[in-house]
C-alpha positions as CSV (number, residue, x, y, z in Angstrom):
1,X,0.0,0.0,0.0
2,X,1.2,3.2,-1.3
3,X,2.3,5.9,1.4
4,X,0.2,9.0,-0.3
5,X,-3.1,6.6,-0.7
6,X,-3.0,6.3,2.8
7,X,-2.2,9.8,3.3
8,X,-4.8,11.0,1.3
9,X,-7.6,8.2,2.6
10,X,-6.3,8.9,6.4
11,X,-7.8,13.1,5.6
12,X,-11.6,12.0,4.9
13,X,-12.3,8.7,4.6
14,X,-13.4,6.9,7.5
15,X,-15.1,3.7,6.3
16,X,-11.2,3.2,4.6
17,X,-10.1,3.6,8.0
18,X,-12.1,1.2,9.5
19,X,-10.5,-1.1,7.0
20,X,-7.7,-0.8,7.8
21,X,-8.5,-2.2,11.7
22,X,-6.0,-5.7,10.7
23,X,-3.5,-3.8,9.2
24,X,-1.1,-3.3,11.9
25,X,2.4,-3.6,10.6
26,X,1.6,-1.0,7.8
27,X,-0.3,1.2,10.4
28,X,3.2,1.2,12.2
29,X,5.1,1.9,9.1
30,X,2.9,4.7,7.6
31,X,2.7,6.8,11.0
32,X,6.5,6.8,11.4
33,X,6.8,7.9,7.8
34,X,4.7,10.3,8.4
35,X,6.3,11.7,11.7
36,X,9.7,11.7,10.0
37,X,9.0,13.9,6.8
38,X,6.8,16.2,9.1
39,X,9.9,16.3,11.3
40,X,12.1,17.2,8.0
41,X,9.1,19.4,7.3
42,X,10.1,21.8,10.4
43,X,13.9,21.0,10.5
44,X,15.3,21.1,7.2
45,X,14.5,25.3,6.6
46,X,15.4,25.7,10.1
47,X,18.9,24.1,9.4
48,X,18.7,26.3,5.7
49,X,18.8,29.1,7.6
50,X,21.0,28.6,10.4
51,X,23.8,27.8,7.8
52,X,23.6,31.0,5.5
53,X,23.1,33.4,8.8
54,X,26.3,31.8,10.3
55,X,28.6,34.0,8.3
56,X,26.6,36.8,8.7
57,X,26.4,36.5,12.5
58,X,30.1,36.2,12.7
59,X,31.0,38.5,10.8
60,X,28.6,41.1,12.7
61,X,30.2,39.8,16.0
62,X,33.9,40.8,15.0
63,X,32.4,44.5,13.9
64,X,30.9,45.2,17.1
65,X,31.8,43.3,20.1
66,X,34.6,46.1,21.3
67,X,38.4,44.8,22.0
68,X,37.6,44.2,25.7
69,X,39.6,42.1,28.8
70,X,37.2,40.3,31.1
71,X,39.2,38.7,34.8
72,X,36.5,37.1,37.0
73,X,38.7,36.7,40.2
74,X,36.2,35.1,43.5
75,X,33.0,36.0,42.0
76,X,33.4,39.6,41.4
77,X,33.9,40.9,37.5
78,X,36.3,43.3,36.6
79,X,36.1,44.2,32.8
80,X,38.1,46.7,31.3
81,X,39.5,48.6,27.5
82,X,35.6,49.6,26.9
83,X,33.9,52.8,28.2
84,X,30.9,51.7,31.1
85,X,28.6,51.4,31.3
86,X,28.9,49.8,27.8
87,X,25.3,50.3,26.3
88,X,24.3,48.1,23.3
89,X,20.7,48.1,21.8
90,X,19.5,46.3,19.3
91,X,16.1,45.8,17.7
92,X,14.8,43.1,20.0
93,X,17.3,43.5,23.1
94,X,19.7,45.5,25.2
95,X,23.4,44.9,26.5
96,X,24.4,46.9,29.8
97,X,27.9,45.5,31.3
98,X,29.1,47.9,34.2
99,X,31.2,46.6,36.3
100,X,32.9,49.7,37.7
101,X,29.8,51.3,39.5
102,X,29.4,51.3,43.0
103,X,25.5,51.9,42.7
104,X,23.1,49.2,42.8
105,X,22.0,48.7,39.3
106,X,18.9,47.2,37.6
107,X,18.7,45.9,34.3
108,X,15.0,47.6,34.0
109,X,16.5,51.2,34.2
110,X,17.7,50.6,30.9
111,X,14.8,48.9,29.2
112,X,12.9,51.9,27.5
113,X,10.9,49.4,25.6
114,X,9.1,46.4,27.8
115,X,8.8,44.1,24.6
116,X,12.5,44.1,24.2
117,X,15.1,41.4,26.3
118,X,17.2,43.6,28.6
119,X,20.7,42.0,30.0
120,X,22.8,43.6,32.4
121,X,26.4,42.4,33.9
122,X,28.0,43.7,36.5
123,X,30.6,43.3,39.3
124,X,29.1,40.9,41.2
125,X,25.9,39.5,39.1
126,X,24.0,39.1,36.1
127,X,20.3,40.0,35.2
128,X,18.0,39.3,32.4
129,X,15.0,40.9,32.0
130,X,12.0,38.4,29.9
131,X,9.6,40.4,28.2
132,X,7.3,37.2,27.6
133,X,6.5,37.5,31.4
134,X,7.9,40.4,32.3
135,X,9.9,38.8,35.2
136,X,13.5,39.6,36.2
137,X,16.2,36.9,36.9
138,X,18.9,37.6,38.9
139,X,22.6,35.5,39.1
140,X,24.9,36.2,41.4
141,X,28.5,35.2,40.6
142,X,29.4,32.4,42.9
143,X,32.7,33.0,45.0
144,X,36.2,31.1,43.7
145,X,34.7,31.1,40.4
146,X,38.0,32.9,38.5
147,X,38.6,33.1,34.4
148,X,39.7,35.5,31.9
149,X,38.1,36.7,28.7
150,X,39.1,38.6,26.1
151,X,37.7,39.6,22.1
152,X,40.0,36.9,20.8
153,X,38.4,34.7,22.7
154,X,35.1,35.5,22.2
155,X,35.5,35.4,18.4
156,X,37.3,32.1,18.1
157,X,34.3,30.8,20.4
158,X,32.0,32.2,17.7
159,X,34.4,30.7,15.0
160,X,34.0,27.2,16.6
161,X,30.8,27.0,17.9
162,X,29.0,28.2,14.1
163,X,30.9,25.8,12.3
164,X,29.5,23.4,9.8
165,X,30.8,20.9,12.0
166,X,28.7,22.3,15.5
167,X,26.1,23.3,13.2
168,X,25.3,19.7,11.5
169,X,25.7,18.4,15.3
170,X,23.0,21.0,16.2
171,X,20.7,19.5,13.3
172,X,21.1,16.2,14.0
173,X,20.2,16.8,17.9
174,X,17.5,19.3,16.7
175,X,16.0,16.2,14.1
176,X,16.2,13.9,17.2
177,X,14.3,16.3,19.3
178,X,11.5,17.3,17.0
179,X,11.2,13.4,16.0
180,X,10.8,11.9,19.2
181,X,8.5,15.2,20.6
182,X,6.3,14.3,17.2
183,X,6.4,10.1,18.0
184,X,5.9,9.9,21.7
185,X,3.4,13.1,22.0
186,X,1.2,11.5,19.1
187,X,1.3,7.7,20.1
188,X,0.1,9.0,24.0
189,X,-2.2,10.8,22.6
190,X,-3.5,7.8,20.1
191,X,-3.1,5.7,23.2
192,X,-5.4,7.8,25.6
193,X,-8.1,8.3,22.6
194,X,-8.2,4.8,21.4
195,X,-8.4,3.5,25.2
196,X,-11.8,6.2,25.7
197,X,-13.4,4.6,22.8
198,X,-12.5,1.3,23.4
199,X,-14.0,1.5,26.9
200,X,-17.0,3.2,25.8
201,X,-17.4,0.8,23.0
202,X,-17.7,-1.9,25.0
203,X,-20.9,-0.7,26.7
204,X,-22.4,-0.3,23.3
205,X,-21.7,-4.1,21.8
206,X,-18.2,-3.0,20.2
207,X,-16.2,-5.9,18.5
208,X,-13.6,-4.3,18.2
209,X,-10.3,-5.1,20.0
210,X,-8.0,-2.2,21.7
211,X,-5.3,-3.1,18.8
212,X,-7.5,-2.8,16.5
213,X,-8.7,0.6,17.2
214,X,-5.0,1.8,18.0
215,X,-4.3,0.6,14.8
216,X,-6.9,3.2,13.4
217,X,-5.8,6.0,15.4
218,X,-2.3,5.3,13.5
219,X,-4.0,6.5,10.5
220,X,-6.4,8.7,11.9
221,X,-3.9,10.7,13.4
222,X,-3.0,12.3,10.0
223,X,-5.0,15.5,9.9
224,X,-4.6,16.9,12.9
225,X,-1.0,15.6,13.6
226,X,-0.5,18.2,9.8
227,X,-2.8,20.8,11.2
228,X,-0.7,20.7,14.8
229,X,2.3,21.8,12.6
230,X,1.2,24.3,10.6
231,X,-1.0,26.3,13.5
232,X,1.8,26.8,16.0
233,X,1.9,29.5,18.8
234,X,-1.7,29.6,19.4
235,X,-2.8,28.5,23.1
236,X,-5.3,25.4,23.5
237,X,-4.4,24.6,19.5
238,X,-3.4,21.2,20.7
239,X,-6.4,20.5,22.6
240,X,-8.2,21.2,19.7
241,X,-6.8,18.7,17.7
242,X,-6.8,16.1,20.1
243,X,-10.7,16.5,20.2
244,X,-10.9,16.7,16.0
245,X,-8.5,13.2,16.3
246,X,-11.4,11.9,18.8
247,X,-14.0,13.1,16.5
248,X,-12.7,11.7,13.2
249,X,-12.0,8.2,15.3
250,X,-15.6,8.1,16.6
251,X,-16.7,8.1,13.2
252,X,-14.6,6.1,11.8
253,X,-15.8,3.4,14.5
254,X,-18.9,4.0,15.2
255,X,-20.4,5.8,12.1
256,X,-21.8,3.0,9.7
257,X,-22.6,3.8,6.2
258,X,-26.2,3.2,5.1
């Protein structure tokens, strides 16, 4: 059986589905096909565009990070060869390091803008300010911590770290993430659907085993395992789908044709 015929029969047809009840080892076989192109789906322009920005974010580093020395000696900061406090905005955040104030500072004094991610450094701790929630998290540097830090440093960080080499190992970790969040978030949520109708079922004269209607769920799962991909960001979404995946599963079941 051909991948898009059960792709396309999985969207609308639910006496196909019903069909398909004994078909278990293709059931298997179709839903991880599916997971994994959805999975390349979501990684493969993500990887696209890490890869051509890499140059550009390096090469933006060495223009403006400054030509700085950083000595952490027992958990207080000491930077010097840049003017503080050094004041960096950008679009969607700001940079505050001052580490030669005796003041107490907070990294909200210099957030004009509450949408924006505010970070401030100085002698003794570190502060971020989270515009999703509007919170403030403070990190005090922990005594005997000591290093040194300098431009150099920072750049051949940047040189290593945006690689091709650390950037493939990124998109293979990011593939394995997104493959096993699609797998084992869909089969629990098969699992939980197909064991509600299988116990209701049974108070209604269902012949139906549980494997049998698991193996349904593998195909009914298509539609709103696509939609749950390309809605994203939008609170209760999931629910939503999980109730549409119930819905197309009781009829698939339960619905006889006349």
């Amino acid at each position: 059986m051909s991948f898009f015929n059960s792709l396309y029969n999985s969207l609308y047809n639910f006496k196909w589905l019903r069909q398909q009840k004994d078909n278990t080892r293709w059931a298997w076989g179709y839903f991880f096909l599916l997971t994994f192109l959805l999975a390349g789906l979501i990684v493969i322009p993500t990887s696209i565009k890490y890869f051509s920005d890499a140059p550009i974010w390096k090469a933006k580093l060495s223009q403006e990070l400054p030509d700085f020395q950083a000595h952490m000696s027992n958990g207080q900061l000491q930077v010097t060869g840049v003017a503080q406090p050094y004041i960096k905005k950008y679009e969607n955040a700001v940079i505050v390091v001052d580490t030669v104030s005796t003041s107490t500072l907070q990294v909200k004094q210099f957030v004009d803008n509450d949408s924006v991610v505010g970070i401030l450094v100085t002698r003794d701790r570190a502060e971020i300010y989270n515009p999703q929630d509007k919170t403030v998290k403070s990190q005090v540097f922990a005594a005997g911590t000591d290093f040194d830090a300098n431009r150099a440093m920072v750049l051949g960080w940047a040189d290593t770290l945006l690689s091709r080499r650390m950037l493939s190992l990124f998109t293979l970790g990011f593939s394995i993430i997104i493959l096993l969040y699609l797998v084992v978030g869909n089969l629990i949520n098969i699992f939980f659907i197909s064991l509600v109708l299988y116990q209701w079922g049974k108070k209604h004269t269902f012949t139906y085993t549980f494997k049998e209607v698991f193996t349904v769920g593998l195909f009914a799962i298509t539609g709103p395992l696509i939609l749950d991909q390309m809605v994203v960001g939008i609170p209760f979404m999931s629910l939503l789908w999980s109730v549409l995946f119930a819905v197309i599963m009781y009829y698939a079941l339960f619905k006889k044709e006349k």
